[in-house]
VOLUMSE-156819 format. One record per residue: residue in one letter; x, y, z of N, C-alpha, C, CB in turn. Coordinates in steps of 0.2 Angstrom, whole numbers, plus 5000, padded with zeros to 4 digits. Atoms other than C-alpha are relative to their C-alpha. Glycine has a CB too. Example, Ala and Ser with C-alpha at 12.3 -4.5 7.8 and 13.67 -1.06 7.14 Angstrom:
<rs>
A500449945000506249785039500450065000499550005006
S499649944999506849955036499650055003500250024993
</rs>
This chain:
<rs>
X499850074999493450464949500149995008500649984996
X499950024993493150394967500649935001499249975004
X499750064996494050254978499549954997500050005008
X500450055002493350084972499749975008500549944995
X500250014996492149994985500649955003499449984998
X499750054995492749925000499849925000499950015007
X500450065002492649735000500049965008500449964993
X500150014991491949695018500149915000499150045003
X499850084995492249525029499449974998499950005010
X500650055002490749405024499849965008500349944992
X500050034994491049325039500349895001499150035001
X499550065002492149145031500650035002499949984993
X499450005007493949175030500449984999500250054999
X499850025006494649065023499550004994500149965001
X500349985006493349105007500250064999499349994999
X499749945000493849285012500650024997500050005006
X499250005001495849275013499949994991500449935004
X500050025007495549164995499950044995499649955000
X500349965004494449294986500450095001499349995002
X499549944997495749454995500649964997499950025010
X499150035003497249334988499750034991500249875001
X500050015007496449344969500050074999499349954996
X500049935006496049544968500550025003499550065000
X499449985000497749554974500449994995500249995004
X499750025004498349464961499750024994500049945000
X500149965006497249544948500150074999499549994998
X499849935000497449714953500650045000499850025004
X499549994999499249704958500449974995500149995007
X499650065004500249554951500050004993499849945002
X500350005008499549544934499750054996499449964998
X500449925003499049714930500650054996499750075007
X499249955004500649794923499950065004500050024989
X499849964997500749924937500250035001500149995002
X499249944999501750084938500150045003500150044996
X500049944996502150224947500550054996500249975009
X499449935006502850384937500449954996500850075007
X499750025005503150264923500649965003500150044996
X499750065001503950144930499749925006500850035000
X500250064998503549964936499950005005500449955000
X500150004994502749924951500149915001499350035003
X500150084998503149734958499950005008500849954998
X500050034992502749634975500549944999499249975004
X499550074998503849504985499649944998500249995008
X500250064997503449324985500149975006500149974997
X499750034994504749264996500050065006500849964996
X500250094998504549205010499449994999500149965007
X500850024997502649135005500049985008499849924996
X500550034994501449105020499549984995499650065006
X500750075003500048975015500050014992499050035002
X499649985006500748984997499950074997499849964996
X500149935003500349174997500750055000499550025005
X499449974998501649294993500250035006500050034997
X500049984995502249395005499850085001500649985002
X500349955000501849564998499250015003500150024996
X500650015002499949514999499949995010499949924993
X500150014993500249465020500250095003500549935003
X499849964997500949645023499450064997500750014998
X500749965000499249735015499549985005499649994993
X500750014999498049635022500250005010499749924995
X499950014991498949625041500450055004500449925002
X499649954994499849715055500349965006499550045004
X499950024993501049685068500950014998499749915002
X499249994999503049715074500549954994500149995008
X499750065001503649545071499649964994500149965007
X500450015005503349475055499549905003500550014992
X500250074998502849285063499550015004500549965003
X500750014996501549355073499650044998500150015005
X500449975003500649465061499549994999500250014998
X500750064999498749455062499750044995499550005007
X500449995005497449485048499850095004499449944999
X500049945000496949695049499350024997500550034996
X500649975002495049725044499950034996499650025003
X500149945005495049885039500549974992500450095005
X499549995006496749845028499749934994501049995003
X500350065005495749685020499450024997499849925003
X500349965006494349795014500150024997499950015000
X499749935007495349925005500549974996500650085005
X499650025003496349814997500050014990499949955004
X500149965010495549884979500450065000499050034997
X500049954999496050044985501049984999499650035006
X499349994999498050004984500350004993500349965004
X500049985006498149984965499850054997500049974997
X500349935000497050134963500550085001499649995006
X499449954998498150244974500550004999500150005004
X499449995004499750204965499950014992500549925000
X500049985005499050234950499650074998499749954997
X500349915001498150404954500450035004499150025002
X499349934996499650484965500250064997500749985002
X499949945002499850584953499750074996500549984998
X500649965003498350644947499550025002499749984996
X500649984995497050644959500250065004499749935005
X499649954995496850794970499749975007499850084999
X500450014991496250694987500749944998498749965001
X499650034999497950594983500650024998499949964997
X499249974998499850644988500549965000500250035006
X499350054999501550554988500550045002500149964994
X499249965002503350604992500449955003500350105005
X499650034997504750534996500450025008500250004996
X499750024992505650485015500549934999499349975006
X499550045001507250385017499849985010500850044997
X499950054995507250245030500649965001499449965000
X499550034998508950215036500450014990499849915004
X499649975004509950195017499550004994500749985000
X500550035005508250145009499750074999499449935005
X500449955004507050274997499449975000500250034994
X501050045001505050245001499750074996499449985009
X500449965002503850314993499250015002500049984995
X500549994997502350365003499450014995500250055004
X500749995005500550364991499450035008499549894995
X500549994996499250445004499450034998500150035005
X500849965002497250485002499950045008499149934997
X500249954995497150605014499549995005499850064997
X500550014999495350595016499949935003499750034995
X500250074999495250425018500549965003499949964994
X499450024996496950405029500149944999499950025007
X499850065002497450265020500650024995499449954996
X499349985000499250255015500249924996500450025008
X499750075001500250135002500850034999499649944992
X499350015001502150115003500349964994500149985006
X499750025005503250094991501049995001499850054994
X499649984999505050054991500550024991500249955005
X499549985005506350124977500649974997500350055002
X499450045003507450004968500150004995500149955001
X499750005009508449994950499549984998500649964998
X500450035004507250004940499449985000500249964998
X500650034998505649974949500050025007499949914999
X500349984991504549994966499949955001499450045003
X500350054995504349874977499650025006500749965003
X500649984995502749874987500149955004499249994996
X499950034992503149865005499149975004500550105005
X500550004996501549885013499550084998500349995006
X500449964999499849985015499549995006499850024995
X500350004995498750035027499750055003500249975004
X500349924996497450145038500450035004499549995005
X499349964996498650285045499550025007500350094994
X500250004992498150285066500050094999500749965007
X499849934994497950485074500850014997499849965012
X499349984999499650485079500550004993500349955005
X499650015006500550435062499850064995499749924997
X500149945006499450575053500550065001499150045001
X499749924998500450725061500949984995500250025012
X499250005004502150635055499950004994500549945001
X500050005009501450605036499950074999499249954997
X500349935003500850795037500750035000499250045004
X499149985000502850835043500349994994500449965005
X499750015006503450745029500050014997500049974997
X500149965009502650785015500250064998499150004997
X499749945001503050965018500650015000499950055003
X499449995000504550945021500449984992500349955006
X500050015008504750845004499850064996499449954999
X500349935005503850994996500450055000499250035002
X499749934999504851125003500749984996500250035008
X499450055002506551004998499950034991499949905002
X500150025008505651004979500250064997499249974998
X500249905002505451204980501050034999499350075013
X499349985001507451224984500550004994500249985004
</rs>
């Protein structure tokens, strides 16, 4: 079982955005979602352009969230992120572990091969999907740190 197709720029986008807003909503939002059996949800609040807010943190990049710009690569792969939370733990071209950020528990999903990465975060009862995205060069060496570290943690 592969990665589902990328779904490329057309060259509109607003028709673009619109049509990247719906398979987020059918693949994500309305799909009954899980991760190791249990629930996966996205934010809403605060909408941009009545879109949730999980839906602006797939498809864009940037520090500050008010200045965040649409992401190419990450508005093609956007099939690939319900995919990758639903094969982490079966596929072998797909890993996960966990990392604490400050007092927070994420969940890292990565395809290796395809250095695309979805974040999760750990709450009562459910994940909350932070963000995903193409992992840069630099970022690969700390995901490859992690995960062993994770694994060796699992081994003790």
């Amino acid at each position: 079982m592969s990665l589902p197709e990328l779904f490329p720029f057309h060259g509109e986008w607003d028709r673009y955005e619109e049509e990247l807003y719906e398979i987020y909503l059918e693949t994500i939002v309305r799909s009954s979602l899980t991760f190791v059996g249990v629930p996966v949800r996205s934010r809403y609040v605060p909408p941009t352009k009545n879109k949730g807010y999980s839906f602006w943190h797939l498809i864009s990049e940037g520090e500050r969230e008010e200045e965040r710009i649409p992401d190419i690569r990450r508005c093609e792969r956007i099939r690939w992120v319900a995919w990758l939370i639903q094969h982490a733990t079966s596929h072998e071209d797909v890993c996960w572990w966990e990392n604490k950020r400050g007092s927070n528990t994420h969940v890292v999903i990565w395809h290796e091969q395809e250095n695309f990465a979805v974040v999760l975060a750990q709450r009562t009862g459910y994940f909350l999907l932070k963000t995903a995205y193409w992992v840069k060069q630099q970022r690969r060496k700390d995901f490859e740190r992690e995960r062993e570290e994770f694994r060796r943690s699992r081994k003790s």
